[in-house]
Steps between C-alpha positions, in 0.01 A plus 500: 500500500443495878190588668430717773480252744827416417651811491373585821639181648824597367511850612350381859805217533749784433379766673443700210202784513230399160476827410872456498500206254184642295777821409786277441314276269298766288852697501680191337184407241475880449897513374437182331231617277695850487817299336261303262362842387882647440541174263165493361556903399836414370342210249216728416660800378738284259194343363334797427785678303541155306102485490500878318818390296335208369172691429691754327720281286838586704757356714441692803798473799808304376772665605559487881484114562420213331236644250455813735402304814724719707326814352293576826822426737686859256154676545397470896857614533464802274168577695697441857738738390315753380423829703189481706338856398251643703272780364525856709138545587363107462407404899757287618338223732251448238739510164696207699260325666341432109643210364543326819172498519452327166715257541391383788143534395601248235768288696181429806254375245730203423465410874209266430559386159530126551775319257440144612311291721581653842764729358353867612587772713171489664182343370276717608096421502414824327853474234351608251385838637804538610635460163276770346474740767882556599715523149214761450711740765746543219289813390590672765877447440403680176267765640780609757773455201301748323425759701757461730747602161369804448497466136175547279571194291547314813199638635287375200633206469393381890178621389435298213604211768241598724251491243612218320545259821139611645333371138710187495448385886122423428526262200802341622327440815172423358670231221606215791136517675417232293830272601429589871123352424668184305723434770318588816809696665707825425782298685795453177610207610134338537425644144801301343385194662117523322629506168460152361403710191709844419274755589649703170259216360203556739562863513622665168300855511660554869855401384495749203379779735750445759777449319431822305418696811854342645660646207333820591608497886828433447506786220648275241453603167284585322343631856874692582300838528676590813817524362441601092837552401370644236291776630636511880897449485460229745174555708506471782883414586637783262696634780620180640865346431748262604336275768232624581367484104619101539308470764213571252586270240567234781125559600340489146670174438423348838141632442512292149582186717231530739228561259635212333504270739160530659380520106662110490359426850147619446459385136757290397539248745725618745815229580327192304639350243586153356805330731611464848350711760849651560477641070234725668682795526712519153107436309397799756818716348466351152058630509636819600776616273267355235250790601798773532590405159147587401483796720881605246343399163207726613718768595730464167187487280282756564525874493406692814103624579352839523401592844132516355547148361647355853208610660231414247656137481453460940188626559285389195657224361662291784313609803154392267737158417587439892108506555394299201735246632360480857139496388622205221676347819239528716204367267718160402554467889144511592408267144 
């Protein structure tokens, strides 16, 4: 990876403006991590229909492909080609606007998530902020997909988001206070490099918490509140089709990814692994489909919550955990 020095050099000797250079570069990493996504979604959705066939004693996709792995090719061009219905009264710069929004609340978090010594988008000294604070835009994607439908079960569905995200953000937050105080930095790449020990080890109460409140951002089931088939149609993206309702599934799996990966990075060890330095990233990609695979057994296992349930389980369960574990944390640390 060059430095700035270098880079500047280089744009200097060919008379090429920085800011120039800065744009070209983020454009190309940006499409690079874009085209990783398209591949990763592609792998993920196959493993979760084979993931649900296996936990329900079935075959799942077979047909199109060898043992259905062209399935997803037949389906993104039955959603393509489906009519792109828009509702008379829903607002139309909002109902649009919606899942672009979530996706690329989703598709920016990966920005920082480092895969390998070096290998990152941008390493930036406050990362793991980052990390937290911009996948949690996504809820606006659903807020404006909800009321911007102008459907009731829409409508109720972005509300249950609202509520649900607000009661999740402070555990989840709360549960890595005690790996920013292990590893003296909230810079990911920094926090990878301190663990001599897995801090799944050192920190087992903030691991539980945050992967369960990750389970609860993304709205993975059993947290899928937002968009109960069962009670609301679809929730929030009832009135969506064709593209534009891809462009929500693209996001939730994308979502799954992220939370994934800075799950492996902030308790699992990041990139290291037995081997060669340049193994890093496939034990990176290994840790993390190994937690999306938990993430699917979860999901294929358990029934969905009550709303009352959902709530009880944030605010006086986990958030009481997330503290527990920094006073714990905190009290070894001074010992």
């Amino acid at each position: 990876m060059l430095t700035s020095g270098q880079l500047l050099e280089f744009a200097n000797t060919n008379g090429i403006p920085i800011w120039v250079l800065d744009a070209s570069i983020a454009l190309l990493l940006s499409l690079a991590v874009f085209a990783i996504c398209g591949l990763g979604v592609i792998v993920l959705v196959y493993m979760e229909r084979k993931v649900a066939a296996d936990f329900q004693l079935r075959w799942g996709p077979m047909h199109v492909g060898w043992r259905g792995t062209l399935q997803l090719i037949a389906d993104a061009i039955k959603l393509i080609s489906k009519e792109d219905i828009f509702p008379k009264n829903a607002d139309p710069w909002i109902f649009r606007l919606a899942p672009t929004v979530m996706f690329l609340a989703a598709f920016v978090g990966l920005m920082v998530i480092p895969i390998g010594p070096k290998l990152v988008v941008q390493d930036l000294n406050i990362g793991l902020i980052y990390a937290l604070a911009i996948p949690s835009i996504g809820v606006a994607g659903i807020i404006m997909a909800g009321f911007g439908s102008y459907n009731k079960y829409a409508m109720l569905g972005s509300m249950r988001s609202a509520a649900q995200m607000v009661s999740y953000e402070v555990p989840r937050a709360l549960s890595i206070i005690g790996v920013v105080m292990i590893a003296g930095s909230a810079k990911l790449s920094a926090i990878v490099n301190a663990q001599s020990v897995w801090y799944v080890f050192l920190q087992p109460i903030g691991f539980v918490v945050f992967l369960v409140a990750s389970l609860a951002e993304i709205n993975r089931v059993p947290f899928d509140l937002p968009e109960t088939e069962s009670e609301l149609v679809n929730g929030y993206h009832t009135e969506y089709s064709g593209m534009r309702f891809m462009f929500f599934l693209f996001a939730e799996y994308i979502a799954m990814m992220a939370a994934s990966a800075l799950t492996v990075v902030l308790f699992l060890g990041g990139w290291h692994g037995p081997g060669p330095a340049y193994l890093a990233p496939l034990w990176f990609l290994i840790k993390v489909f190994a937690v999306i695979y938990v993430m699917m057994w979860v999901r294929w296992t358990l029934p969905r919550f009550r709303i009352d349930q959902v709530m009880d389980l944030g605010w006086k369960v986990l958030l009481p955990l997330a503290l527990l574990n920094i006073l714990i944390t905190g009290i070894i640390m001074l010992l």
